[in-house]
C-alpha positions as CSV (number, residue, x, y, z in Angstrom):
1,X,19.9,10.8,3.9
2,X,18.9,14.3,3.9
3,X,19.9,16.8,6.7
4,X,19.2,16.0,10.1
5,X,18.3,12.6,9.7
6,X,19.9,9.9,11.8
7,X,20.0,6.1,11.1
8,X,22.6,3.3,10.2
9,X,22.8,0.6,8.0
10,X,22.5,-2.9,9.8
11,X,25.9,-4.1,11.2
12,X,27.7,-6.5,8.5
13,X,27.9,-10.1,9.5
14,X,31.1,-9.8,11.4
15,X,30.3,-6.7,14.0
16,X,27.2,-8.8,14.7
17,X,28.5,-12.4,15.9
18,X,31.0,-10.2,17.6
19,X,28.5,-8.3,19.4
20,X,27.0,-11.4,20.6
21,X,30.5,-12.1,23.1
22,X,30.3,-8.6,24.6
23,X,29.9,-9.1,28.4
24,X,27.1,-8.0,30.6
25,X,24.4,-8.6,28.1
26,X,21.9,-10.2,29.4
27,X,18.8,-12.6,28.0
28,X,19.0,-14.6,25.3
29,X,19.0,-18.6,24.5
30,X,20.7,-20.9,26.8
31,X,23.9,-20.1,27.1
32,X,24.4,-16.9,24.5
33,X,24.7,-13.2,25.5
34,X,21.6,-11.0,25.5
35,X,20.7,-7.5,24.6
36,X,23.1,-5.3,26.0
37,X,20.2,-2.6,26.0
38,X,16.6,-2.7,27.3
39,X,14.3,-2.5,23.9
40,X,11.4,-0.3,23.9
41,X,7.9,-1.7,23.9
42,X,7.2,-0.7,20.5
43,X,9.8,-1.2,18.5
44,X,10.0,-3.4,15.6
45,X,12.1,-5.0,12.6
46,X,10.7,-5.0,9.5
47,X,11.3,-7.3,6.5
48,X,10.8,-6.0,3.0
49,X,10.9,-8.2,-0.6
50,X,12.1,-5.8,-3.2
51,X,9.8,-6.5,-6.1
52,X,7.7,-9.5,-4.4
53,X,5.3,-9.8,-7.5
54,X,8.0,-10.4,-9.9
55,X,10.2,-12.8,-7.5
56,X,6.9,-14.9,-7.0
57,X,5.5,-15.3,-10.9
58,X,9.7,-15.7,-11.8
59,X,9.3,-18.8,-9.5
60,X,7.0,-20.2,-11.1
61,X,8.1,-19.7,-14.6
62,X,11.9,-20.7,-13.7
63,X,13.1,-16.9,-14.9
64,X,16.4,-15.6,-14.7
65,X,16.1,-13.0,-11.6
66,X,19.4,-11.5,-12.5
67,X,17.7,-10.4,-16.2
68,X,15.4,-7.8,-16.5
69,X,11.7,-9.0,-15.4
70,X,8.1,-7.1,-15.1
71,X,4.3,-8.1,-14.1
72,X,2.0,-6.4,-15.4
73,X,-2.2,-5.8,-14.8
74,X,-4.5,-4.3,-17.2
75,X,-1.1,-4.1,-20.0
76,X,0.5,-1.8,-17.7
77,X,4.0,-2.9,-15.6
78,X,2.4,-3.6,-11.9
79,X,6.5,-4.0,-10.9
80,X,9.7,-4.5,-12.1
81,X,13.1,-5.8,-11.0
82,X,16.4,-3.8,-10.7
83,X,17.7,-5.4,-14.4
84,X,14.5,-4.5,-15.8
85,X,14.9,-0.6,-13.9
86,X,18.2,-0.1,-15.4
87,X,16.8,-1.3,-18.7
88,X,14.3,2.2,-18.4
89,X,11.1,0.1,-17.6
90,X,9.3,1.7,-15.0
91,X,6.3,0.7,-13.0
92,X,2.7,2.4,-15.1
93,X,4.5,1.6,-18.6
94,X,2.4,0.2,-21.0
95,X,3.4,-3.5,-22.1
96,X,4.2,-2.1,-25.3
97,X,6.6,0.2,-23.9
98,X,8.6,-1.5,-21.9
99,X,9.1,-3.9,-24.6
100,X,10.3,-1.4,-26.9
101,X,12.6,-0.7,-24.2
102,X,14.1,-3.8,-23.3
103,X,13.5,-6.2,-26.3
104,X,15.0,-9.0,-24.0
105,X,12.1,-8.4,-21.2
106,X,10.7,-11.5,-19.3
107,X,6.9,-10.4,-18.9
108,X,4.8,-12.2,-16.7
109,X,0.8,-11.4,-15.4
110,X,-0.2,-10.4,-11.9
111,X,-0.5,-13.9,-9.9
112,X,-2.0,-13.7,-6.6
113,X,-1.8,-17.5,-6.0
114,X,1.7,-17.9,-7.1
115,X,2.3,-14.9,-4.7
116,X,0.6,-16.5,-1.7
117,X,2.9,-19.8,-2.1
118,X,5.8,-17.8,-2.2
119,X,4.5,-16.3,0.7
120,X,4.3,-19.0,3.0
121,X,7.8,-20.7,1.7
122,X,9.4,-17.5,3.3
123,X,7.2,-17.8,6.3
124,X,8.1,-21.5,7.2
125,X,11.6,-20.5,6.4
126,X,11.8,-17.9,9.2
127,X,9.6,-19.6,11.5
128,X,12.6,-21.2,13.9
129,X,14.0,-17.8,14.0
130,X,11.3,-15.8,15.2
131,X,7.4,-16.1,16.7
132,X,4.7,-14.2,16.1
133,X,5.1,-12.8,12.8
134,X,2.9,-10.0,11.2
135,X,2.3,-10.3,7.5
136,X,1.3,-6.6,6.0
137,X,1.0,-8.2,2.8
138,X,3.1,-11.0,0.9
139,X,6.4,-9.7,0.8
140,X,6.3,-7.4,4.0
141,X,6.4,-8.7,7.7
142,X,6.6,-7.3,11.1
143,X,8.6,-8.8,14.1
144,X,8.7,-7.4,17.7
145,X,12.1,-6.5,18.2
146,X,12.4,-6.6,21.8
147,X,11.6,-10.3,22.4
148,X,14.1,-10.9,19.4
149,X,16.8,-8.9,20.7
150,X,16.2,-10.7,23.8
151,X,16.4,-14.0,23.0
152,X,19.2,-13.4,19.8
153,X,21.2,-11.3,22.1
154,X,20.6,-7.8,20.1
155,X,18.8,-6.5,17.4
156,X,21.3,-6.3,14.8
157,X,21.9,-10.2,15.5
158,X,18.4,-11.1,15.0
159,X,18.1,-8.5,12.1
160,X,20.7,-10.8,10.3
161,X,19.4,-13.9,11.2
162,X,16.2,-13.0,9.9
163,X,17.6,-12.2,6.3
164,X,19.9,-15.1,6.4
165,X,16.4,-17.3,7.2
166,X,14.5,-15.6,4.3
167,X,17.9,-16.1,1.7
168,X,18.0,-19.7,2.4
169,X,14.6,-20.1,1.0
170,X,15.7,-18.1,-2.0
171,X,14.0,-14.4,-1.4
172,X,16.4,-11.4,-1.3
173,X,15.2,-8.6,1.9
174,X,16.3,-5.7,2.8
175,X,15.6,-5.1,6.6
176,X,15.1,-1.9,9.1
177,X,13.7,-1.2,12.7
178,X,12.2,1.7,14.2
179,X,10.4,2.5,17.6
180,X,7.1,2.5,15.8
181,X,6.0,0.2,12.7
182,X,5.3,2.8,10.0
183,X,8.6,4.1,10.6
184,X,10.4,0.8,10.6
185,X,8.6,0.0,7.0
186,X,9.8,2.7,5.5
187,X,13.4,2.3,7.2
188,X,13.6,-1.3,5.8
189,X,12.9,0.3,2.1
190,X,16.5,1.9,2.7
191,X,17.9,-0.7,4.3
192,X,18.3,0.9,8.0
193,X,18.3,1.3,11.4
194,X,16.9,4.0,13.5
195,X,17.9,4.5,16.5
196,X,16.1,4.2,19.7
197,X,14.5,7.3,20.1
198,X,15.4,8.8,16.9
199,X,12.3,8.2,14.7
200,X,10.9,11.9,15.2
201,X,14.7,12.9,13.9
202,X,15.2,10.4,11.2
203,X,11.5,11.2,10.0
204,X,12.3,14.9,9.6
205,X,14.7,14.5,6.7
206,X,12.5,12.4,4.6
207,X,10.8,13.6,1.3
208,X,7.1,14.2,1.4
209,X,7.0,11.0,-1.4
210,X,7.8,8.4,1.3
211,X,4.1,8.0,1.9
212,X,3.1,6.6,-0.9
213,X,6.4,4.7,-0.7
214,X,4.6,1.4,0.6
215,X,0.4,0.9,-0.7
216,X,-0.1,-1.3,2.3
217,X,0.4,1.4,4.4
218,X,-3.3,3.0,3.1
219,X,-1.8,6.3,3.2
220,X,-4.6,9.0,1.6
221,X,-3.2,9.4,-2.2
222,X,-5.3,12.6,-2.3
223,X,-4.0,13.9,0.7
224,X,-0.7,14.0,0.0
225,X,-1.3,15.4,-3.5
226,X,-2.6,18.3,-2.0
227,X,0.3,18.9,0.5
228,X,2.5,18.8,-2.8
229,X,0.2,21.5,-4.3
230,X,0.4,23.2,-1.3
231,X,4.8,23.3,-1.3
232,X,5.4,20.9,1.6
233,X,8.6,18.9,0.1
234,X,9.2,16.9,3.6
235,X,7.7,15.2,6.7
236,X,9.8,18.1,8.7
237,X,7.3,20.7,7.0
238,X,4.6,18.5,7.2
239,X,4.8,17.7,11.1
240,X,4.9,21.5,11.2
241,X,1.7,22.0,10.4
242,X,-0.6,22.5,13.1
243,X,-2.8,18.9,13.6
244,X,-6.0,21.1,13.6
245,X,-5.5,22.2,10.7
246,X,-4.7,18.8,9.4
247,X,-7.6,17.4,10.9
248,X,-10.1,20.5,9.9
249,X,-8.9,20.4,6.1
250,X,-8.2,16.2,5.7
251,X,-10.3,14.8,8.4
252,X,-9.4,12.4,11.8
253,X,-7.7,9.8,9.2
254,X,-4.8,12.5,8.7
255,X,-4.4,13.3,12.2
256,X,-2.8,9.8,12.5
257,X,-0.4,10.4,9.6
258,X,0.5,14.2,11.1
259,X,1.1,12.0,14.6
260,X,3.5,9.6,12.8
261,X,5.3,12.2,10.5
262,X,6.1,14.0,14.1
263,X,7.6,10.8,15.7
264,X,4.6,10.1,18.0
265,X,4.0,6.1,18.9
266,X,1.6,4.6,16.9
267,X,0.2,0.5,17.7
268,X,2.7,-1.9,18.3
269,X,3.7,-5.3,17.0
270,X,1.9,-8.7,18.4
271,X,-0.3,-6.5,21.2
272,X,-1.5,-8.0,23.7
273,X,-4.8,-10.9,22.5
274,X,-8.7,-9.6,24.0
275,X,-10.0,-11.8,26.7
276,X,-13.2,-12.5,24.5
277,X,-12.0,-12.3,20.9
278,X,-15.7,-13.0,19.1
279,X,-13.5,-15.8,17.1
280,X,-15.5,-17.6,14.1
281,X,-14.3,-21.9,13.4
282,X,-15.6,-23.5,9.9
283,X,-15.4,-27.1,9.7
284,X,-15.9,-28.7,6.5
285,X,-18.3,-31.9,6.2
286,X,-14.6,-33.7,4.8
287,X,-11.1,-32.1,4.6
288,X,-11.1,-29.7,1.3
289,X,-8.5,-30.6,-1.2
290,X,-9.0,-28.3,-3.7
291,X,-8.1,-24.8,-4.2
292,X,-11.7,-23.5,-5.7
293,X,-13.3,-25.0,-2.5
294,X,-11.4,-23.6,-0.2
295,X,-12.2,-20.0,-2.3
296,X,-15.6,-20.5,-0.8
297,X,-14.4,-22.0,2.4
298,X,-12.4,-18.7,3.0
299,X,-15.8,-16.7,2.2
300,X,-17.8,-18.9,4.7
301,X,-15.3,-18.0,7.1
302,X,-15.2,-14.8,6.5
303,X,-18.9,-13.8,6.3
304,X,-19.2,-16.1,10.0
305,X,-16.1,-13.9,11.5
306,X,-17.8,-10.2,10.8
307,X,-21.0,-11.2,11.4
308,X,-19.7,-12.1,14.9
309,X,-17.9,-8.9,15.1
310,X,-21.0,-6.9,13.9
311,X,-22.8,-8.5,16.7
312,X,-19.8,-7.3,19.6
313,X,-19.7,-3.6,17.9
314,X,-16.1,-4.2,17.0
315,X,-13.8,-4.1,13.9
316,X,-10.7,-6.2,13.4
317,X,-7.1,-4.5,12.3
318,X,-4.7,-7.8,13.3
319,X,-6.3,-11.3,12.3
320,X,-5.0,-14.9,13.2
321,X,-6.2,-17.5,10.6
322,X,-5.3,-20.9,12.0
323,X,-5.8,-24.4,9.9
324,X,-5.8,-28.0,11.2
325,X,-4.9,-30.3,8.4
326,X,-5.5,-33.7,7.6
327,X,-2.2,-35.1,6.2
328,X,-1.4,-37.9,3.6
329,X,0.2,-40.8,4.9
330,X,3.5,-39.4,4.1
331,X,3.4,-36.0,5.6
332,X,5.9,-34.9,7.8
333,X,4.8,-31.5,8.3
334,X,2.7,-29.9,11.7
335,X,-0.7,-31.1,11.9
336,X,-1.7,-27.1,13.5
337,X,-0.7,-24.2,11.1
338,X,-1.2,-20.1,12.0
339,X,-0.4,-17.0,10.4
340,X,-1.1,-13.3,11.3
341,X,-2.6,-10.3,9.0
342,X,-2.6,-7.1,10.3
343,X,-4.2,-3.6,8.3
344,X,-3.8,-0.1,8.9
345,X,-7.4,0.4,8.7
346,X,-10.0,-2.8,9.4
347,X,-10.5,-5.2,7.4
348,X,-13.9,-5.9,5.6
349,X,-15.6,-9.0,5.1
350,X,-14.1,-9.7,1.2
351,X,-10.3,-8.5,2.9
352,X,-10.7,-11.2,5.2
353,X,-11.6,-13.2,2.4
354,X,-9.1,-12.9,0.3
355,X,-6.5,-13.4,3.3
356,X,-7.9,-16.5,4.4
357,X,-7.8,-17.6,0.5
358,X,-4.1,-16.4,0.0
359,X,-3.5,-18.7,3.3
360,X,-5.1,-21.9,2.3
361,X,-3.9,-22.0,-0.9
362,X,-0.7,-21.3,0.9
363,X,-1.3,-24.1,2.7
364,X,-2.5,-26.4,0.3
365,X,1.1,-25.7,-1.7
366,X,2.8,-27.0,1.2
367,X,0.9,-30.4,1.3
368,X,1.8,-31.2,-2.1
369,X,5.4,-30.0,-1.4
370,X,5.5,-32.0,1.2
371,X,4.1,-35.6,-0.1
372,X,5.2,-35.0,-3.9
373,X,1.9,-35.8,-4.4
374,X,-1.0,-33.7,-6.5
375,X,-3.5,-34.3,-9.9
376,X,-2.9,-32.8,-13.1
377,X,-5.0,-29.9,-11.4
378,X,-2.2,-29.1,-8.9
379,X,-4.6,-29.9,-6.1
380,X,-4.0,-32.2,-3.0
381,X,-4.9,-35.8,-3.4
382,X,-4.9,-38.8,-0.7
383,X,-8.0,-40.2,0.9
384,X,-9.3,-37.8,3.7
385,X,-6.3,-35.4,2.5
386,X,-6.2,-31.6,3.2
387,X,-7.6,-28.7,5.5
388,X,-10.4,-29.4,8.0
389,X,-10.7,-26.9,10.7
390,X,-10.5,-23.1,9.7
391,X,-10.0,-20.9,13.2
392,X,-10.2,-17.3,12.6
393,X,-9.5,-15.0,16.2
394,X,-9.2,-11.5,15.9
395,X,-5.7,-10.6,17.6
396,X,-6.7,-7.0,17.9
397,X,-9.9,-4.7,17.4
398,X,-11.2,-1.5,18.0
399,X,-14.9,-0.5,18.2
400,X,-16.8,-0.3,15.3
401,X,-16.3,3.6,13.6
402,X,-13.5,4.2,15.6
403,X,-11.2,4.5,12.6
404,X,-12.9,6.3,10.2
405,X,-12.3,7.6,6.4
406,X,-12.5,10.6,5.7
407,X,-15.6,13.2,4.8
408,X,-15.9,12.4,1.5
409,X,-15.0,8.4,1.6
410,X,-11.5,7.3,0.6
411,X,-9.9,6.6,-2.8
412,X,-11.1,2.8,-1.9
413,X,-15.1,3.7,-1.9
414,X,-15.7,3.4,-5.5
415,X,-14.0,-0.4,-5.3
416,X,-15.7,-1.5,-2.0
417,X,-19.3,-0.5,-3.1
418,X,-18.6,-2.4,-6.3
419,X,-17.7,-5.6,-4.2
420,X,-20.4,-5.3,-1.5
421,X,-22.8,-5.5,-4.5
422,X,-21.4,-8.0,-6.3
423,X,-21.8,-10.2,-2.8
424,X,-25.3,-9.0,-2.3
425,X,-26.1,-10.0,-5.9
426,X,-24.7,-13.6,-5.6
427,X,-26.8,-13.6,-2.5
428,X,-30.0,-13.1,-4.5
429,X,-29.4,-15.1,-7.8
430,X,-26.2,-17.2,-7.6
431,X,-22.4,-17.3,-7.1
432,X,-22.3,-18.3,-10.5
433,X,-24.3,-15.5,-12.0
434,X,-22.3,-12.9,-11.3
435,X,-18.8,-13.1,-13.4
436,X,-15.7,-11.1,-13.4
437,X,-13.6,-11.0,-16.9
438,X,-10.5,-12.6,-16.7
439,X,-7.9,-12.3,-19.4
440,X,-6.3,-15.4,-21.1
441,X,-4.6,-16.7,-23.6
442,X,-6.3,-16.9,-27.4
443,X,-6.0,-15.1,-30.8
444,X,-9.7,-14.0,-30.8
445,X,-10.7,-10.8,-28.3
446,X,-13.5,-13.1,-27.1
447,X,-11.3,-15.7,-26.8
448,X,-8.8,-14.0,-24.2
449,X,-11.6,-13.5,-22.4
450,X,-13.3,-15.4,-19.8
451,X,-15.8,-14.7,-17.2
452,X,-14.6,-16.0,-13.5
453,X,-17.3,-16.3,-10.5
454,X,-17.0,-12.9,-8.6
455,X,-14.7,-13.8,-5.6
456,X,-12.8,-17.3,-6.9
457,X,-9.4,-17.6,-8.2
458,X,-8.7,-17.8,-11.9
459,X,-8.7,-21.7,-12.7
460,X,-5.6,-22.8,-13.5
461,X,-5.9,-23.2,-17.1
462,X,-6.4,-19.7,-17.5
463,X,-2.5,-18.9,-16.3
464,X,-1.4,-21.5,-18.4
465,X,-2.9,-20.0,-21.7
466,X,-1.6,-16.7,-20.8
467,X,1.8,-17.5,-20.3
468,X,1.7,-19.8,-24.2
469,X,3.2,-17.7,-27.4
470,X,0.0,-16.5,-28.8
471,X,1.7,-16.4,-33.0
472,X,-0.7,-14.0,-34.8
473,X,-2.5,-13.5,-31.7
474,X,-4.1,-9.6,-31.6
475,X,-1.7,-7.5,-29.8
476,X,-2.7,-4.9,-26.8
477,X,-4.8,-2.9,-26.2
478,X,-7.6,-5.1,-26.9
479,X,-11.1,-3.5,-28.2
480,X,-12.8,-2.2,-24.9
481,X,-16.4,-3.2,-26.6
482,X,-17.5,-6.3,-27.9
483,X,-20.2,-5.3,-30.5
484,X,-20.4,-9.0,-32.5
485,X,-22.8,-6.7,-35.3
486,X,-22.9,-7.9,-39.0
487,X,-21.5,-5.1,-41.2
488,X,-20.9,-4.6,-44.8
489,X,-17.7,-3.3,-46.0
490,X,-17.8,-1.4,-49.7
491,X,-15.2,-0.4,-52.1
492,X,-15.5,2.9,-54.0
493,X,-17.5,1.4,-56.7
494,X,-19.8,0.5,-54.1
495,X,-18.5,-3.5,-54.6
496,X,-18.5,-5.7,-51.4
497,X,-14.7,-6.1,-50.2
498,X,-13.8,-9.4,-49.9
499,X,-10.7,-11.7,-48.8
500,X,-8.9,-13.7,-51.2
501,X,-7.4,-17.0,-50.5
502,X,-3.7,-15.4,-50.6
503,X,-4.7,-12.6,-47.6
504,X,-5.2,-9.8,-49.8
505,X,-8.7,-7.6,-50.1
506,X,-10.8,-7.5,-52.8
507,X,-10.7,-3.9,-53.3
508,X,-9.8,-0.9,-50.3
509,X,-12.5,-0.4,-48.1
510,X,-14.2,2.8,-48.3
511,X,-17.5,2.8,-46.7
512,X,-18.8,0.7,-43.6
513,X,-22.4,0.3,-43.3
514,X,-23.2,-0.5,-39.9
515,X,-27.2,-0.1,-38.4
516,X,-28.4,0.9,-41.6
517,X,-25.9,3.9,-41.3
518,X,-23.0,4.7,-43.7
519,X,-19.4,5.7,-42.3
520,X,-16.6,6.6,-44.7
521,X,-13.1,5.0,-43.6
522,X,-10.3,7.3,-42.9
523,X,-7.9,4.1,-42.4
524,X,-7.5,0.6,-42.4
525,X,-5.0,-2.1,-41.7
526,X,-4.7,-5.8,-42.4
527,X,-6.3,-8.1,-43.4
528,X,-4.4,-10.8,-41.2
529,X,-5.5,-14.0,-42.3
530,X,-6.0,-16.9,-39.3
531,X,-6.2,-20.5,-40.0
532,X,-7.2,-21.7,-36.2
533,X,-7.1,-25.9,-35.4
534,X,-7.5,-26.4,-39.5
535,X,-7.1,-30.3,-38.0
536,X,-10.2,-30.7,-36.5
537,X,-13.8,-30.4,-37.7
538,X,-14.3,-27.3,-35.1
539,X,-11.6,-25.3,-36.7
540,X,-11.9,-22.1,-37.3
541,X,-10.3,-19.8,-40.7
542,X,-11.2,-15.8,-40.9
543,X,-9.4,-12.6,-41.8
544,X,-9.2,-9.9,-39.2
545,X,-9.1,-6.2,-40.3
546,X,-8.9,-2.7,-38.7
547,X,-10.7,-0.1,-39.7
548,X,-11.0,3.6,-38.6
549,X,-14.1,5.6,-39.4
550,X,-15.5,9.2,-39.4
551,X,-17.5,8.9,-36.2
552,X,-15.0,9.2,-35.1
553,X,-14.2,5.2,-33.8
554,X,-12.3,2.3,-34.4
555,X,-13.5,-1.2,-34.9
556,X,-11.7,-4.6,-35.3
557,X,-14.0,-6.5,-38.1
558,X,-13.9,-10.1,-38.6
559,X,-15.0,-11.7,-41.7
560,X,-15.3,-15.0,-41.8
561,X,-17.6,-17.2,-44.5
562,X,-17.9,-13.6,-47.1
563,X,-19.6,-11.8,-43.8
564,X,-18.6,-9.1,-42.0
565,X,-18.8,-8.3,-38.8
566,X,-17.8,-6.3,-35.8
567,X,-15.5,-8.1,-33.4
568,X,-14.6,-5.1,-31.0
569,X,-14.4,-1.3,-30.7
570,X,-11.5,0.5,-29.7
């Protein structure tokens, strides 16, 4: 805590049933104690899942939570757990690194589905402790805290209650509360309480870095690297400044952030619904089973929902995505199931998507959880067995361009120009036309890569390759070009180089020939000999090398029948 600030850990287990007896509290369930205080309006608990990514993929792959454990995206650690923290792996380390060191490193990809399912364990698990619960993202959720402390008899009581909910179903949180949300998500990063009243206080003695503490949030990356530039070290110096300034140099967006760095209110939890909520329903012609339907489902959805709110002038910032399902004969489960999203800033049509995707696959998890029963896909099956009724009502909107970015867009623009022309492309030619690559599993670079309609989920035998012991597989970073050009590869004496039977070259390579051009080689390494499914009559047997020429560049050749030829370029 730095100076000035003011905040408490959440009461052990003990203080809290005890504070349950006190007398004059009043509210509560039939026949407990209330809240011995009146809670403000706004205030709110907040739930936080250290290292969400790596608890959901360790699920999956039946790790050892208590031994060091990463994700990673694009070869670089996405998030790791404490063991792997104390090991000296950090979040941006290359794969390579990180293995280096902490030999002993459980290493898993980036899985969005796995992270859903995990997702919706936790929020059946806390369902008979609290109602209405806002999900930030997997792994963060927002509760009102008055109507909590009301019926729990105090805040600290249904603080604990909620961890104890979220431990039984095997996910470790760390909670906090605050008058405001923003505040409360960064309180339940260290675990605490602030008081009633106290945000503006508490706020004041935190580091300019807790910003960026929590992506969800959207706070401006840019924004805040300037402030560094500019010697502001905390929110105190920050809330200092004066908000047209802010505003004249960052734009409106900042003026929010300069209002919550000063302790001002900002929205509350579960507000109250719109009388005419421009709500969108997708019914299916039979119940959808399947994960890579309901991918296109959520898109229907989705495209129906904004083009309703494009029609009212509004956008949405808190969504409510509702599913009636069409159980197996042994389901014992509710027929009705909702969840709530809620964003800083409102949502576009492929962030709805994805949510209503992360939520039916949810779903869809707890239908075969709940019968035991599911093909070798991992899909539902049953006659008539799975979703049929999609309800998405916008919980709360604002009018259209009322939150705007900044002057000169947001670190996002780049990405959400990319998707809306992906989408407008599909429209045109085909969902199937357009592809995204999706590494996998596979010895070859072509091989670990595979082209995935823009907007569906990886199929599922693309995370099963990935996670497989690749022996003699090409290790990251993979060639960033695929080339696939015949070459020829000469010695000094200007003799083809060849590949013997034992691995070895014919004679070092000196000169590449490559478009009728000559490069000299400054290095090489290999060859590495593979012998690929020698027992069928579609194996495959080549040599790989590296070579390095005076271009300058690097290329990964392939030679395979006496040819040559380029397999990537670094």
């Amino acid at each position: 805590m730095g100076p000035g600030s003011a905040a408490h850990d959440l009461p052990d287990r003990s203080r809290c049933r005890g504070h349950r007896g006190r007398r004059g509290c009043t509210g509560g369930p039939p026949g407990s104690a209330g809240a011995c205080a009146v809670t403000p309006a706004g205030r709110t608990i907040v739930l936080w899942f250290p290292d969400w990514p790596v608890y959901a993929v360790a699920a999956v792959h039946g790790w050892d939570l208590l031994a060091p454990a990463v994700v990673v995206a694009d070869h670089r650690v996405h998030a790791a757990n404490a063991a792997a923290r104390r090991a000296g792996v950090r979040a941006g380390m290359t794969r390579r690194r990180a293995l280096a060191a902490c030999p002993t490193l459980q290493v898993g990809d980036v899985d969005g589905t796995a992270e859903a399912a995990a997702h919706e364990e936790v929020l059946t698990a806390l369902e008979p402790v609290a109602a209405g619960i806002d999900t930030l993202r997997p792994g963060l959720l927002a509760f009102p805290a008055g109507s909590l402390a009301r019926y729990h008899g105090s805040e600290a009581r249904a603080a604990e209650l909620l961890v104890d909910a979220a431990a039984r179903a095997g996910a470790d949180c760390l909670a906090g509360a605050a008058d405001d949300l923003v505040t409360a998500v960064w309180a339940a990063r260290r675990g605490q309480v602030v008081p009633v009243g106290g945000s503006a206080r508490w706020l004041a003695g935190q580091p300019l870095e807790i910003l960026l503490s929590e992506p969800a949030l959207g706070v401006p990356t840019a924004m805040v690297g300037v402030l560094a530039d500019l010697g502001i070290r905390t929110l105190a110096e920050f809330a200092a400044l004066a908000r047209r300034d802010v505003v004249g140099r960052f734009g409106r967006e900042a003026a929010a952030w300069h209002r919550t760095a000063c302790g001002e209110p900002d929205r509350t939890v579960a507000p109250a619904r719109p009388g005419e909520a421009p709500a969108a329903r997708v019914e299916p012609g039979e119940p959808v089973a399947d994960t890579g339907t309901a991918a296109f489902l959520a898109r229907r959805a989705a495209a129906e929902l904004h083009a309703r709110l494009a029609r009212a002038g509004r956008s949405c910032l808190r969504l409510s995505v509702k599913a009636t399902l069409a159980p197996p004969p042994d389901y014992d489960g509710p027929l009705t199931v909702e969840r709530l999203w809620r964003c800083r800033e409102p949502l576009t049509e492929q962030d709805t998507a994805q949510r209503v995707r992360w939520q039916l696959d949810g779903w869809l998890t707890r239908l075969r959880s709940r019968t035991g029963d599911a093909g070798d896909s991992g899909d539902v099956t049953g006659d008539g067995a799975g979703i049929c009724a999609i309800d998405l009502v916008p919980v709360e909107t604002v009018p259209a361009g009322e939150v705007v970015e900044a002057l000169w867009g947001g670190p996002d623009e780049g990405i959400r120009a990319a998707r809306a022309a992906a989408a407008r492309v599909q429209a045109l030619i085909g969902t199937r036309a357009v592809l995204r690559p999706v590494r996998r599993g596979g010895r070859t670079v072509t091989g670990q890569v595979l082209g995935v309609p823009y907007g569906e989920e990886d199929p599922d035998e693309v995370q099963a390759l990935s996670t497989r012991d690749w022996e003699g597989g090409l290790p990251a970073p993979l060639p960033g070009l695929l080339d696939a050009a015949e070459v020829r590869l000469l010695g000094a004496d200007g003799a083809p180089v060849a590949v013997t039977g034992r691995g070895l070259v014919t004679t070092a390579p000196v000169t590449l020939v490559h478009d009728g051009r000559e490069y000299a080689v400054t290095g090489w390494a290999g060859p590495w000999p593979v012998d690929e499914q020698w027992w069928s009559a579609t194996g495959h047997r080549y040599a790989r090398l590296q070579v390095a020429t005076d271009g300058p560049a690097a290329h990964l050749l392939i030679c395979r029948g006496g040819v040559w030829r380029i397999d990537g370029t670094y």
